[in-house]
Structures are given as C-alpha cells and as structure tokens.
C-alpha positions as CSV (number, residue, x, y, z in Angstrom):
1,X,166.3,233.3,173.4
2,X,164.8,233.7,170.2
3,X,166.4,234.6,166.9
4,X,166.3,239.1,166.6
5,X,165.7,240.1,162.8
6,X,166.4,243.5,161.8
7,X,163.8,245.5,159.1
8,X,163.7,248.4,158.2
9,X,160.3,250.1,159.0
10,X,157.9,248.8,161.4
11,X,155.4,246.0,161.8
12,X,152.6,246.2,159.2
13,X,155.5,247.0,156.4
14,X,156.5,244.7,153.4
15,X,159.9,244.1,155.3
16,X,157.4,242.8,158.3
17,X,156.0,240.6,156.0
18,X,158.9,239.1,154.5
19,X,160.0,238.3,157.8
20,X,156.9,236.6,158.9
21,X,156.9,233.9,155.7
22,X,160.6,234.0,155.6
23,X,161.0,233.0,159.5
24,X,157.6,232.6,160.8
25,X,156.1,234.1,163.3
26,X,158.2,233.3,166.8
27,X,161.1,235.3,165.5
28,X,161.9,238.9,167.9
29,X,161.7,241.9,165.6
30,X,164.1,244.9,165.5
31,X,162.5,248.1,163.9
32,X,164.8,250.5,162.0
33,X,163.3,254.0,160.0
34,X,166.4,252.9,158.0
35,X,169.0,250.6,155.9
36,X,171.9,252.6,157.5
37,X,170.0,252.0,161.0
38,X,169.8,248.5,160.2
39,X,173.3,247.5,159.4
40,X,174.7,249.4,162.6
41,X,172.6,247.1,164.4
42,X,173.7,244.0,163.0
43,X,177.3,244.9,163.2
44,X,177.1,245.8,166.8
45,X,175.4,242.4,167.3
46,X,172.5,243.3,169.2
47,X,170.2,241.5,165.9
48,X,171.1,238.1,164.3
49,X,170.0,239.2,161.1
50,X,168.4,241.2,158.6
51,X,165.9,241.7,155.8
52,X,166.6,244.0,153.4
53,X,164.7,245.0,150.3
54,X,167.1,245.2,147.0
55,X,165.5,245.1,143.6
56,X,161.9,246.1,142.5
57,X,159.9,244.3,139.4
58,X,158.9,247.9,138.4
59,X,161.5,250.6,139.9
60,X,164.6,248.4,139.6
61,X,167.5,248.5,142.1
62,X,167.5,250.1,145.6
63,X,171.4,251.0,144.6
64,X,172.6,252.5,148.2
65,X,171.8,248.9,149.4
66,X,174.6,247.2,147.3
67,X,176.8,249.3,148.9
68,X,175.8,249.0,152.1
69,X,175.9,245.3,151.7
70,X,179.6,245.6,150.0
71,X,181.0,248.0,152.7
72,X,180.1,246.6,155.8
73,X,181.1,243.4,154.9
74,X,178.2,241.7,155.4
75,X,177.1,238.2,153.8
76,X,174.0,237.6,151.9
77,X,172.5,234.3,153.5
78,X,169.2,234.0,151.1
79,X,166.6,235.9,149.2
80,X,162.8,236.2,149.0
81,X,160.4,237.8,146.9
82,X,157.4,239.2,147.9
83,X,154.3,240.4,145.4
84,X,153.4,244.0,146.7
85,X,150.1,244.9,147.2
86,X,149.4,248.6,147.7
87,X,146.4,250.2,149.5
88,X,144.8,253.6,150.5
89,X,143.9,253.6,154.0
90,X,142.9,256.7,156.5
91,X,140.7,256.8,159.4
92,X,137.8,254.9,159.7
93,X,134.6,256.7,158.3
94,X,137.0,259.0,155.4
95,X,136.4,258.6,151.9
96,X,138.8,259.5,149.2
97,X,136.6,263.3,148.7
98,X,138.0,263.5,152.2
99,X,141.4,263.1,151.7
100,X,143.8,265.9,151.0
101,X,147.2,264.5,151.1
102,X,148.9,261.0,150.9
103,X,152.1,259.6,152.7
104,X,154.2,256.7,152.3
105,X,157.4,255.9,150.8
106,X,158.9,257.5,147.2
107,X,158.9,254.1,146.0
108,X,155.3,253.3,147.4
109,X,154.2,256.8,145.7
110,X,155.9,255.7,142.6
111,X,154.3,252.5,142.2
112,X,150.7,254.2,142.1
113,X,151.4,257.2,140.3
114,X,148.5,256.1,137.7
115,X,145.8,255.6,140.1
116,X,146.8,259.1,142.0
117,X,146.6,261.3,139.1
118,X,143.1,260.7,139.0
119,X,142.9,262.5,142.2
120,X,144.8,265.9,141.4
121,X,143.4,267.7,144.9
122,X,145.6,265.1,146.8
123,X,149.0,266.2,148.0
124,X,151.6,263.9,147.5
125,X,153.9,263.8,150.6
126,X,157.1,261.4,150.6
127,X,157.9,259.9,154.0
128,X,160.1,257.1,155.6
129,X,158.0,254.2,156.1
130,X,154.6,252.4,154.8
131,X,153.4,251.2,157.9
132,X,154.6,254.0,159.9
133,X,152.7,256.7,158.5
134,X,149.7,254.4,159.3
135,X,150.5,253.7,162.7
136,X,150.9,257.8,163.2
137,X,147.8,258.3,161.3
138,X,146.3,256.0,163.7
139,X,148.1,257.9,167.0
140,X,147.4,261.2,165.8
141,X,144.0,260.7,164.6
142,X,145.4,262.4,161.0
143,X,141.9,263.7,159.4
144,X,142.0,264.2,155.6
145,X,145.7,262.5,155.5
146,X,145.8,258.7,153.5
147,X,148.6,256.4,153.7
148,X,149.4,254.0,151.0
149,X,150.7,250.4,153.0
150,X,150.1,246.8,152.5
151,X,146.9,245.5,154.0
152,X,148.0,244.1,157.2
153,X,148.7,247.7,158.1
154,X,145.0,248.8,157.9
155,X,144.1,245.5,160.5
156,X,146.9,246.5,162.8
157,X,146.1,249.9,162.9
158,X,142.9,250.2,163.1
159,X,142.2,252.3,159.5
160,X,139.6,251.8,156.7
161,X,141.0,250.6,153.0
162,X,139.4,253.4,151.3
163,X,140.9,252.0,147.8
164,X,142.5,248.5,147.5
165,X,145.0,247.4,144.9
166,X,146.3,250.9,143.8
167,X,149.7,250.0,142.0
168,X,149.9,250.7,138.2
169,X,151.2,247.2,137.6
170,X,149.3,244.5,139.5
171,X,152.4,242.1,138.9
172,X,155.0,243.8,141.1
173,X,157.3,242.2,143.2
174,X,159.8,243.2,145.6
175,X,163.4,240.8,146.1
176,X,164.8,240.8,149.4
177,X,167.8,239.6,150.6
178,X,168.5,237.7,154.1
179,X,172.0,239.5,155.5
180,X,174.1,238.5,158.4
181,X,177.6,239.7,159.7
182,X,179.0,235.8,159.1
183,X,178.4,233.9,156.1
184,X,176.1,231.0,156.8
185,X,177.2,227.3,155.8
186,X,175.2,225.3,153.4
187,X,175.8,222.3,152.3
188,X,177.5,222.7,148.4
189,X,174.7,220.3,146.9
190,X,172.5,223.3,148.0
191,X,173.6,226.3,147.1
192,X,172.7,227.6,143.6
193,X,173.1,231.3,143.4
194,X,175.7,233.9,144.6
195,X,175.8,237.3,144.4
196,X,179.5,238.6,143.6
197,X,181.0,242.0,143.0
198,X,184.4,243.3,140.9
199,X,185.7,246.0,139.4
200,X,186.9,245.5,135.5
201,X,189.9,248.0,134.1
202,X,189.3,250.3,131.6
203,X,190.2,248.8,128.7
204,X,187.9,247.5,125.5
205,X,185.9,244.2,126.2
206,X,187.0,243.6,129.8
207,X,183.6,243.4,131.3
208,X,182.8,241.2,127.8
209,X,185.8,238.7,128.7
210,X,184.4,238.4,132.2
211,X,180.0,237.9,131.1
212,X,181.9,235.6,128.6
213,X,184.6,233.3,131.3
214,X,181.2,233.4,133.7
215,X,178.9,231.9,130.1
216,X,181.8,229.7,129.8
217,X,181.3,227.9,133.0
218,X,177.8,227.3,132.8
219,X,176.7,230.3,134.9
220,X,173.1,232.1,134.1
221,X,173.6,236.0,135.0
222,X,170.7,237.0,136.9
223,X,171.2,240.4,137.6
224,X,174.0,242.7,136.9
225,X,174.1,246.6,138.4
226,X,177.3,249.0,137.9
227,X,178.3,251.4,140.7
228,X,180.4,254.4,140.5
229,X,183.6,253.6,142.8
230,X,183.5,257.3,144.7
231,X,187.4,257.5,145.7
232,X,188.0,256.8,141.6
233,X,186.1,259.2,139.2
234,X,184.4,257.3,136.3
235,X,186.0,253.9,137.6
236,X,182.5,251.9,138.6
237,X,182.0,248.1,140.4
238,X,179.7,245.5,139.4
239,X,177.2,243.6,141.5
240,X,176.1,240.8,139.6
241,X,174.0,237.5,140.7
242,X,174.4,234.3,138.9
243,X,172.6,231.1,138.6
244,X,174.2,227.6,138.4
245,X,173.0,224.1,138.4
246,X,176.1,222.7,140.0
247,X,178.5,224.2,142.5
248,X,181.4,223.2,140.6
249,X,180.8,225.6,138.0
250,X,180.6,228.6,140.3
251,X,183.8,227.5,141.8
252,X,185.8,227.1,138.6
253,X,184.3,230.7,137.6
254,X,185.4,232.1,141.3
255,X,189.1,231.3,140.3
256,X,189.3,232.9,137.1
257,X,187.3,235.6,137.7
258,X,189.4,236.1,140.8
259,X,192.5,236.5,138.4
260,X,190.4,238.6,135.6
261,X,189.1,241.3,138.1
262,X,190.0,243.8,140.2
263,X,188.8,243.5,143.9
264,X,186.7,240.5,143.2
265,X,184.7,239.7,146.4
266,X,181.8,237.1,146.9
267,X,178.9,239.0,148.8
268,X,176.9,235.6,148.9
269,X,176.1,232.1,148.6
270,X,172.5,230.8,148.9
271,X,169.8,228.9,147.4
272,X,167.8,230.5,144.6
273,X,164.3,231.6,145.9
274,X,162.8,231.3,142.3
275,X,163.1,227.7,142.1
C-alpha cells in the first residue's frame, strides 16, 4: 500500500497541490475541512503524513498551527513553498455582472481584497475551503455565487475562470510544512534547517542572550513567532526556524540553548526548501 497524506481541504486546493509536487502523484489522499481534523488523523495512524500550510508571503503566520504542531508532538519532516495563484470561478456561462456573492477562505478573501472592492454589489462570504466551495458550486449548481480557488479547481470541477490572477500581490507564496508523528532520519550532512521552540524568563535581554548564543554559532534566524503560553498570563513561547551550513553548528547551539531556555524542544530537522 501506498503512502496516505493528510490535507486539509479537498482535491483542487493549494494543500492538494503541494502534495502532488511534494510527493507526486501515486500518493493516497486524506481530505480534512480542518488542521485539528488533520492531526487526529495522523495521531491515530490511519495517514502517514501531513501537509500543512504555516506562513504566508502577504498575511504572515497561520499561528494556531505552531501550536498544533508543538502540542501534539508531532515532527516537522520538510517544507515547501508554493506561489498562490488566485482565481474567480462560477458556473459555466456567468459573468462577474452575474455574480452576487463570493466564497472561499478568510485568507483567500484577504489576498484579493483590491481586486473585490471594485465590485461593491458582491457579497463577501468566508468559508472553510478553496476548492470545496467550488466542488459544491459545481453539486449544487450555485447561480450568481463565485469562488476564489487555484486553477486546477475550475478543470476539476467543471467551472468557468471568470477573472484569473486576482491577488493584490502577484508574488505571494504560501510555506508548508511536511509533519509526521515520528521524526524522520536524515543523514547529518543533509539537514540544514530546524525549526525549534522555548520559552525565555522574564528578565531584561534574555531573548537577546539567546538571538545572540544562536548568531554565535553560525545560525541564520529564519523566522521567529512568539506565542502567549495560555496556563501562564503574559508568559509567551517562541517558534523560531534557523538556517545553518553545517550541522555541527546547530548541535553546539542545541546544548546551550538547552541550558539558556525554558522548555526548549526541537519541532524539526530537515533540508531547507529555499536552497
């Protein structure tokens, strides 16, 4: 049997898509309307593993995701980035006059905010999934209601791309990390990125002395995202990612750091997609 990848939404989304360049296209899909969805089925092993998305060029971090990653114990095995392309799409025959409310995903919505505004008589509806609300366009035969989805959507569906490439900013990608319940083993000589999260106390220049011992041993910080810890009022974690030309490096900064912060924990080890 065939390796079972979690995503969440259905075929036709970006997550879809990831999937299909990250694993090809022989790989058994598991559709999930969401993140939470998607971890309970990795953790109850009936999926191998899962794509989930994690920072946006343009809206910045999908937060609840570092915590679903921290919590659940689950290992980031690699990243990809995807550019997102955004498109109107409705019923075959429907123009944009036609067209009295769009649905997709906040984020989708987000992302063409410029492009909508020039249509004030459309209703903006939020919904769970890109390519879902095509697919149930599709079903239902939804007259007068667009979806905004990536391309493939339209083919698989059956719907007409009323208005192609509607995001603000045409350079917007999407990162996406690979998770599995077991960390996967690469050789050393491979791996150069980790993601990594702590928890600094309060007093002045800890989080300094830590950026400064990770500078120190010839890490490049990639990324770096606080998070309130819940059980501890105005007490907050760090998620960071950091790049390193040599796995030595990381390894001398994973023992100090381990001694400098609190609840120091390494989420990941992979290769750097950007390379």
């Amino acid at each position: 049997m065939g390796l079972k990848i979690a995503i969440q939404g259905i075929r036709g989304s970006n997550h879809h898509q990831v999937v299909k360049e990250y694993f090809g296209d022989t790989v058994e899909l598991a559709e999930c309307l969401s993140f939470d969805t998607l971890v309970d089925k990795l953790l109850d092993k009936s999926v191998d593993k899962g794509v989930m998305a994690i920072e946006n060029s343009i809206a910045g971090s999908i937060i609840p995701n570092y915590a679903l990653v921290y919590h659940n114990n689950l290992h980031i095995i690699g990243e990809h980035y995807l550019n997102i392309h955004h498109n109107l799409m409705a019923l075959k025959g429907q123009t944009i006059a036609d067209i009295e409310e769009v649905r997709s995903h906040p984020m989708a919505l987000l992302q063409c905010k410029v492009f909508l505004k020039k249509h004030p008589h459309i209703k903006l509806v939020e919904d769970v999934d890109t390519a879902e609300t095509a697919k149930r366009i599709h079903e239902l035969k939804l007259k007068g209601v667009a979806a905004i989805a990536p391309a493939v959507a339209a083919a698989l569906y059956g719907l007409d791309v009323i208005a192609p490439e509607i995001q603000t900013i045409k350079n917007n990608a999407t990162r996406f990390i690979i998770v599995k319940t077991q960390n996967k083993v690469l050789p050393l000589s491979e791996i150069n990125k980790a993601s990594l999260r702590f928890v600094t106390d309060h007093k002045r220049g800890s989080l300094a002395t830590v950026l400064n011992v990770m500078s120190d041993c010839n890490l490049n910080l990639t990324k770096i995202q606080s998070l309130p810890i819940i059980e501890t009022p105005w007490k907050y974690a760090f998620f960071v990612d950091v790049t390193f030309d040599q796995y030595d490096y990381f390894e001398k900064a994973k023992s100090l750091l381990q001694i400098m912060s609190e609840d120091f924990k390494v989420l990941g080890e992979y290769k750097n997609a950007r390379l």
